[in-house]
C-alpha positions as CSV (number, residue, x, y, z in Angstrom):
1,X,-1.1,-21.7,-34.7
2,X,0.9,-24.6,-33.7
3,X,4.2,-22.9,-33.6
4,X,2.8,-20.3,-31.5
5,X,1.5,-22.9,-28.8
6,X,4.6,-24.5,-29.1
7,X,6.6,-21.0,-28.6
8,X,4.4,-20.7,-25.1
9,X,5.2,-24.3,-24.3
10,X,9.1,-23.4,-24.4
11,X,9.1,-19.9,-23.1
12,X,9.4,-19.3,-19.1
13,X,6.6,-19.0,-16.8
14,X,8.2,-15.6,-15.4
15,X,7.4,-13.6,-19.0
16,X,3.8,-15.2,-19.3
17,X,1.5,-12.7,-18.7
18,X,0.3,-11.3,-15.3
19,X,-3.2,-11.6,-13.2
20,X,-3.8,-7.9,-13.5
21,X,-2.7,-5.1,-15.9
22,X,-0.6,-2.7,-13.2
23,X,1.4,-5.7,-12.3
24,X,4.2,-3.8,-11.0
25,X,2.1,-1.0,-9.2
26,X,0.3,-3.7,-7.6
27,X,3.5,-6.0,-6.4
28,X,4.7,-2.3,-4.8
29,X,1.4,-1.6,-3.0
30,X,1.3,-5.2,-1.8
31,X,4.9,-5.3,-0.5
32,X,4.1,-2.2,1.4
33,X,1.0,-3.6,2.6
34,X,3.4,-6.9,4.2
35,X,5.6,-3.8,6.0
36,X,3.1,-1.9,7.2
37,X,1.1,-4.8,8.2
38,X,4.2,-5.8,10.5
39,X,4.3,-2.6,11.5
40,X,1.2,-2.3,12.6
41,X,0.8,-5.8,14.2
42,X,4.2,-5.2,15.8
43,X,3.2,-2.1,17.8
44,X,-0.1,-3.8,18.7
45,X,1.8,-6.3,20.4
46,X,4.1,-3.4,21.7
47,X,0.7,-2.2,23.6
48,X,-1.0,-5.3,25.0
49,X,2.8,-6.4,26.6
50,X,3.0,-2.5,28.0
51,X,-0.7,-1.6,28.9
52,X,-2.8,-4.8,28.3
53,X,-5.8,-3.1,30.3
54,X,-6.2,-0.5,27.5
55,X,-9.3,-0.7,24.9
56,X,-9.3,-2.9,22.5
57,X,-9.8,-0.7,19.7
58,X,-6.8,1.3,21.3
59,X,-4.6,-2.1,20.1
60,X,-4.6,-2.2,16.8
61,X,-4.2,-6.1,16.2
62,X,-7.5,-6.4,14.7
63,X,-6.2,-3.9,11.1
64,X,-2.4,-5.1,11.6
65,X,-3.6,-8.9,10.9
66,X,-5.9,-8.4,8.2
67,X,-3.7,-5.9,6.7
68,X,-0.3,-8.3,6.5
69,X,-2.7,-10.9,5.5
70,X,-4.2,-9.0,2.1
71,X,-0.1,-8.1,1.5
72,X,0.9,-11.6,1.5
73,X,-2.4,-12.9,-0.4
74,X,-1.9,-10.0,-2.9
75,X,2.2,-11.2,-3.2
76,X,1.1,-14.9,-3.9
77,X,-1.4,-14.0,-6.6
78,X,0.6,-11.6,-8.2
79,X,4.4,-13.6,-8.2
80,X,3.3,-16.9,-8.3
81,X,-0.1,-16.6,-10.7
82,X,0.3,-15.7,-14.6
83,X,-2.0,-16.5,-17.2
84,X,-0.7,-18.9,-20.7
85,X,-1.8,-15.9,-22.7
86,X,-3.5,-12.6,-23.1
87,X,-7.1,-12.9,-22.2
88,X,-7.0,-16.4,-20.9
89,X,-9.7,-16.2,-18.0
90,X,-8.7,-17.3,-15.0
91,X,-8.3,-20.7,-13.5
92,X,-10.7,-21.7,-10.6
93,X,-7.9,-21.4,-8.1
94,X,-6.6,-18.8,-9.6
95,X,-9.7,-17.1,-9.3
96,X,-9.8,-18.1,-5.6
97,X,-6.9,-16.6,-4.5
98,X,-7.7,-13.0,-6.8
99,X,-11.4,-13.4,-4.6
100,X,-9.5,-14.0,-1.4
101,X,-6.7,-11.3,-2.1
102,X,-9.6,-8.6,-2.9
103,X,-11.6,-10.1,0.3
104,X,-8.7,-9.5,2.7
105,X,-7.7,-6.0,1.1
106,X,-11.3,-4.7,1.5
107,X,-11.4,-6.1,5.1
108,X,-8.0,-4.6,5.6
109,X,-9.1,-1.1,4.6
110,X,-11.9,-0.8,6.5
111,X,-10.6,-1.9,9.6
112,X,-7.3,0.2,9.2
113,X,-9.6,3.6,8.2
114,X,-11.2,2.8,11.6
115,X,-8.3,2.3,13.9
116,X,-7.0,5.6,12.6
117,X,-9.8,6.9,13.4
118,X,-10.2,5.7,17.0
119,X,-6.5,6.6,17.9
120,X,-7.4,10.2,16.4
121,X,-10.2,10.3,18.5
122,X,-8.3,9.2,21.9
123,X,-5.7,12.0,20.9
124,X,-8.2,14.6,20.4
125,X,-9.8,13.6,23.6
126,X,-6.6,13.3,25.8
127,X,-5.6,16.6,24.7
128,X,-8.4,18.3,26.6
129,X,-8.1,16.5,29.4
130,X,-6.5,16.7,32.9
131,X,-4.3,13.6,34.3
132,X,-3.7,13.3,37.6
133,X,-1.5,12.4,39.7
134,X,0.9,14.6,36.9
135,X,4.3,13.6,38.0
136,X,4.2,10.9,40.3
137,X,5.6,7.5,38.5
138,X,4.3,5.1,41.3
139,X,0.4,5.7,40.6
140,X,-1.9,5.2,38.1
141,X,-3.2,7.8,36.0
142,X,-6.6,9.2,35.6
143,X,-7.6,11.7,32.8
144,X,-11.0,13.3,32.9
145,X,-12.9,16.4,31.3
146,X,-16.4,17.6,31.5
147,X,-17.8,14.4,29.8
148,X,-15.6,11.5,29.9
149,X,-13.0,10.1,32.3
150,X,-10.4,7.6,31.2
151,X,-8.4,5.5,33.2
152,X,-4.9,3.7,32.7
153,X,-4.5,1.4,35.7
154,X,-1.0,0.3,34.0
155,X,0.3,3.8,32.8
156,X,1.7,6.4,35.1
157,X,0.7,10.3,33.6
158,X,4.1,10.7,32.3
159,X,4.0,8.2,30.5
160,X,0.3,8.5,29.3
161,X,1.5,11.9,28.0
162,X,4.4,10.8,26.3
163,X,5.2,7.5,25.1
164,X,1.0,6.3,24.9
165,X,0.7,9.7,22.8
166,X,3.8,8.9,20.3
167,X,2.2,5.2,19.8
168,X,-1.0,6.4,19.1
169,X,0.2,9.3,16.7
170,X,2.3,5.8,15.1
171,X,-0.8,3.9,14.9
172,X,-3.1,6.6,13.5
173,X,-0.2,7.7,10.6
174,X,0.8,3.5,9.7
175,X,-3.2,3.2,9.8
176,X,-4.0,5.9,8.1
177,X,-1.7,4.9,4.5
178,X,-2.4,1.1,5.2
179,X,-5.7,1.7,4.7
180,X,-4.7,4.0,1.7
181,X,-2.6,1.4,0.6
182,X,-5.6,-1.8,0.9
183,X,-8.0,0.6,-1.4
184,X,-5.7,1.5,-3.8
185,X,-5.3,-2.3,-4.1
186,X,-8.7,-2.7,-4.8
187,X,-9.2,-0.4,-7.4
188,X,-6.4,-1.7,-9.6
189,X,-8.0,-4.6,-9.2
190,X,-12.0,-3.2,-10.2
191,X,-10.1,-1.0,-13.2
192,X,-8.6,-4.5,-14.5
193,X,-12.2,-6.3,-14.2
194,X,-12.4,-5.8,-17.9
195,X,-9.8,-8.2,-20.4
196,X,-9.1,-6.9,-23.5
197,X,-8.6,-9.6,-26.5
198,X,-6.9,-9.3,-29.2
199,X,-8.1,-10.8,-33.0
200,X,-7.6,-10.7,-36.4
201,X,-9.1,-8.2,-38.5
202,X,-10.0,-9.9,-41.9
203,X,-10.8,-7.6,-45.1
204,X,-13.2,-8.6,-47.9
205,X,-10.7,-9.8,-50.3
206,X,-7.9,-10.5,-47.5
207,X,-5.9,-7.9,-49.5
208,X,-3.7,-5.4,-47.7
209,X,-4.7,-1.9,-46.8
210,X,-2.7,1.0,-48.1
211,X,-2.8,4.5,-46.2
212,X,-2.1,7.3,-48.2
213,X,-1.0,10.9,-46.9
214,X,-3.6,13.2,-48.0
215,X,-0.6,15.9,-48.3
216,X,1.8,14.0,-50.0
217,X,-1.1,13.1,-52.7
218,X,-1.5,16.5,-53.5
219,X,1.8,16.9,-54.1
């Protein structure tokens, strides 16, 4: 017992083991969560420089943030927290950051599932509608149907139809797999909840057991 605590004394933090059981699966989801999270935050700021007058659930800041924040949380916890040995419980800020890590990634998933969802909405809705004026670039642009009217006192129509469409297609997609991305985070997380421990299996007599082959006995 004492050479093996003196064996995890000596040996590198790097190969103790990991907060959670699909360590590598859950580095790769939170690396992509940092990406998209960028991504995401990057075109928000993209929209409030270009149309600042547009909704606010239109500009996606609000699921960017939370969504770069669960990435880096879920990076520090898993590169920079390991446990001394198998089924050590965690640490009390250890156990913090895992809390805040799950925290941000369920925040993050909600909020990205409903940004894709509004700019899928406001792409279903300016499909059916008519903009006017259509081709003057001087003007603003109006776009109304039967029930709703919507309109973009910073965007001229062309550009409502083309470059305000491509950024809302962006932000639904990045949405959309962030989103993805956060839950699958939290499941590996509510699949590890459970720490297996390993112990010794002592016999009556502490004598060692022999298995036979049934076929080689009736031989």
């Amino acid at each position: 017992m004492a050479a093996g605590r003196k064996c995890r004394q000596h040996l590198p933090r790097k190969y103790h083991p990991p907060v959670l059981r699909h360590h590598r699966l859950a580095t790769a989801l939170a690396a992509l969560q940092v990406l998209l999270g960028i991504a995401v935050t990057s075109l928000a700021v993209w929209l409030l420089v270009w149309a600042p007058n547009l909704r606010v659930r239109d500009i996606p800041y609000w699921s960017g943030l939370p969504l770069l924040l669960s990435g880096i949380m879920g990076l520090l916890l898993l590169c920079c927290c390991h446990k001394d040995y198998p089924g050590m419980p965690l640490g009390v800020w250890m156990f913090s950051i895992k809390v805040m890590s799950v925290c941000f990634a369920v925040v993050a998933g909600v909020t990205c599932f409903c940004a894709c969802v509004f700019a899928l909405l406001h792409l279903i809705f300016l499909t059916g509608m008519a903009c006017e004026p259509a081709h003057v670039l001087n003007a603003t642009c109006l776009c109304q149907d039967m029930q709703r009217t919507y309109h973009y006192t910073d965007l001229n129509c062309p550009e409502v139809g083309n470059i305000l469409t491509i950024l809302l297609i962006g932000s639904c997609a990045s949405n959309s797999i962030g989103g993805v991305l956060a839950t699958w985070y939290v499941f590996l997380h509510w699949s590890s909840r459970y720490s297996y421990l390993y112990s010794e299996v002592k016999t009556g007599d502490n004598k060692p057991i022999v298995f036979s082959n049934k076929l080689e006995t009736r031989k």
